[in-house]
PyMOL CGO cylinders between C-alpha atoms (Angstrom):
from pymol import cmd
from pymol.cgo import CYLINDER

trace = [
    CYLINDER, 90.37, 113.99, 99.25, 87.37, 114.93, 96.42, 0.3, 1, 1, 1, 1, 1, 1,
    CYLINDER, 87.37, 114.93, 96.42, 86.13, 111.44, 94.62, 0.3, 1, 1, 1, 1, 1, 1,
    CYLINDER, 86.13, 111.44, 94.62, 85.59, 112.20, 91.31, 0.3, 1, 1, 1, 1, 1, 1,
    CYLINDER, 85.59, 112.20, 91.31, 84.63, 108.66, 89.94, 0.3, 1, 1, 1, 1, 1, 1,
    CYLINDER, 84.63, 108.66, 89.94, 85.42, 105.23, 90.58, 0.3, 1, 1, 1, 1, 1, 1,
    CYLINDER, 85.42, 105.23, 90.58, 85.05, 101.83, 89.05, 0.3, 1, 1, 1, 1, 1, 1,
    CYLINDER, 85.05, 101.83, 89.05, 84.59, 98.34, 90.28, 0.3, 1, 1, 1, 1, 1, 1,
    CYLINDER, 84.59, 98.34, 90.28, 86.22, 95.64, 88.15, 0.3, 1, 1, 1, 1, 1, 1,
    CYLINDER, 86.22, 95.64, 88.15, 86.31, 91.87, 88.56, 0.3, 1, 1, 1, 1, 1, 1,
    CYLINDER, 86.31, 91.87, 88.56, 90.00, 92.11, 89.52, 0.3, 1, 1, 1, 1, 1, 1,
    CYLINDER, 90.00, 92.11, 89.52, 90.33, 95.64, 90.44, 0.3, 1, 1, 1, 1, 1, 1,
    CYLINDER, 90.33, 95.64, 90.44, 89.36, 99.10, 91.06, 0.3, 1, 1, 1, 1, 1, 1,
    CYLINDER, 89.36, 99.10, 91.06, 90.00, 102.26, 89.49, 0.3, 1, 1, 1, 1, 1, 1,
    CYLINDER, 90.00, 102.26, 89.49, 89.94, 105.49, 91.20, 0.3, 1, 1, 1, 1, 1, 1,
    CYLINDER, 89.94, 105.49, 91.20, 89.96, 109.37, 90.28, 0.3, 1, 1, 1, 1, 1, 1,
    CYLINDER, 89.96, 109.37, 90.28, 91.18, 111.63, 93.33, 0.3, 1, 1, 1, 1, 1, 1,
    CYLINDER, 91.18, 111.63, 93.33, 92.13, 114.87, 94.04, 0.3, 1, 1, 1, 1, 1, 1,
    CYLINDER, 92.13, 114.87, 94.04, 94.05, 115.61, 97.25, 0.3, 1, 1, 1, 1, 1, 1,
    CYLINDER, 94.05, 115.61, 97.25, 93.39, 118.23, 99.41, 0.3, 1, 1, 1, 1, 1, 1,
    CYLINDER, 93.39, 118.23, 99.41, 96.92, 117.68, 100.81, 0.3, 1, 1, 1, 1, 1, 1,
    CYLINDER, 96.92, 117.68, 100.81, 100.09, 115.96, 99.56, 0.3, 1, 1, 1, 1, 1, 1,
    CYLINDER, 100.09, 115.96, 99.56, 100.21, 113.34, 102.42, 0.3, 1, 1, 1, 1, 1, 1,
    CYLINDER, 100.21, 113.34, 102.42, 96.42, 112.36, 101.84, 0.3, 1, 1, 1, 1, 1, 1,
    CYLINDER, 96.42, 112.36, 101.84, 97.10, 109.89, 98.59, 0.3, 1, 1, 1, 1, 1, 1,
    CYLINDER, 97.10, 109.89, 98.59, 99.64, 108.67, 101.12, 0.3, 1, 1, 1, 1, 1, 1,
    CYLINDER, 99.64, 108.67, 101.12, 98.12, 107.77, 103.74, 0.3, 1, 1, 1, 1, 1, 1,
    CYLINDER, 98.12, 107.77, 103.74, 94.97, 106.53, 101.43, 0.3, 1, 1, 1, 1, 1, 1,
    CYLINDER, 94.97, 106.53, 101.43, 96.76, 103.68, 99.91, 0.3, 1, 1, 1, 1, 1, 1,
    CYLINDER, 96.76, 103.68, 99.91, 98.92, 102.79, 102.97, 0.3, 1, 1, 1, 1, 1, 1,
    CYLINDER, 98.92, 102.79, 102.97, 95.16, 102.00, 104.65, 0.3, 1, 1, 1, 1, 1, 1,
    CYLINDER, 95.16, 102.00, 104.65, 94.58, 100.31, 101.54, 0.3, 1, 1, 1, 1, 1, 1,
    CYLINDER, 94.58, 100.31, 101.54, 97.43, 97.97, 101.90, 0.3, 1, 1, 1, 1, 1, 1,
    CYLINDER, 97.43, 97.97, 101.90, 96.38, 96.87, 105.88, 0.3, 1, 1, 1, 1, 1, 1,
    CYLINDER, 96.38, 96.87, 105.88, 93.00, 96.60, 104.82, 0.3, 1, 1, 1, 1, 1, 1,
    CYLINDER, 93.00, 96.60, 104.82, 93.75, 94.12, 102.02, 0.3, 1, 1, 1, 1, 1, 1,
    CYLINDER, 93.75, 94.12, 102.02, 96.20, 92.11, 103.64, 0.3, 1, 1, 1, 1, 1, 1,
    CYLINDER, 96.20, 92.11, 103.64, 94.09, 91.87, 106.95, 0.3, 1, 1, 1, 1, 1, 1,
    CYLINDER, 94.09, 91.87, 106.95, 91.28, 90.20, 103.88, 0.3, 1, 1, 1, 1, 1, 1,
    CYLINDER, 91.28, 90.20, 103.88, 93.24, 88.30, 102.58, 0.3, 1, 1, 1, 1, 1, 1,
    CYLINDER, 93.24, 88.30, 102.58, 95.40, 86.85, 105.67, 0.3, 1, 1, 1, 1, 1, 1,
    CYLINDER, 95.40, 86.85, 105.67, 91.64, 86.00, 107.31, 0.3, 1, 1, 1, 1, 1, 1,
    CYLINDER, 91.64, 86.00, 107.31, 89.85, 84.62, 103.70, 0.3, 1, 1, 1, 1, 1, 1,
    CYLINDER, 89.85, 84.62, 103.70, 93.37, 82.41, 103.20, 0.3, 1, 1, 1, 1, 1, 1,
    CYLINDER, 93.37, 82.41, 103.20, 94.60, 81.91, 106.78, 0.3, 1, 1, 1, 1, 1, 1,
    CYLINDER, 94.60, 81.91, 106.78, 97.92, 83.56, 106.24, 0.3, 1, 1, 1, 1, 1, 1,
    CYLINDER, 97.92, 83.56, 106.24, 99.73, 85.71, 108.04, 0.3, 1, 1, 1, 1, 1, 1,
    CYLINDER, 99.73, 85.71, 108.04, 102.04, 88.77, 108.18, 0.3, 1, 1, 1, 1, 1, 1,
    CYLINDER, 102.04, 88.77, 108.18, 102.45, 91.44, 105.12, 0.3, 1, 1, 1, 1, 1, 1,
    CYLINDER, 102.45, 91.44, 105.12, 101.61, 90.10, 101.44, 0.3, 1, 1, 1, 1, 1, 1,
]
cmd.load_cgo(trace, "trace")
């Protein structure tokens, strides 16, 4: 996956990405998705998916 730019908002984040392959984007935001809800289950002890 090639980064071309990203941006760090208050709320949000934009990204632009090219994929090398079509699973790639994929698989990027799945990881996303654990990532976050691991955060935010540990900053507001909950639990599970969001």
């Amino acid at each position: 996956m090639k980064t071309h730019a990203y941006v760090l908002m208050t709320n949000h984040v934009h990204l632009l990405l090219i994929p090398t392959t079509p699973i790639v984007t994929s698989k990027l935001m799945q990881s996303l998705g654990r990532y976050y809800a691991h955060y935010f289950n540990n900053t507001y002890q909950g639990a599970g998916t969001l």
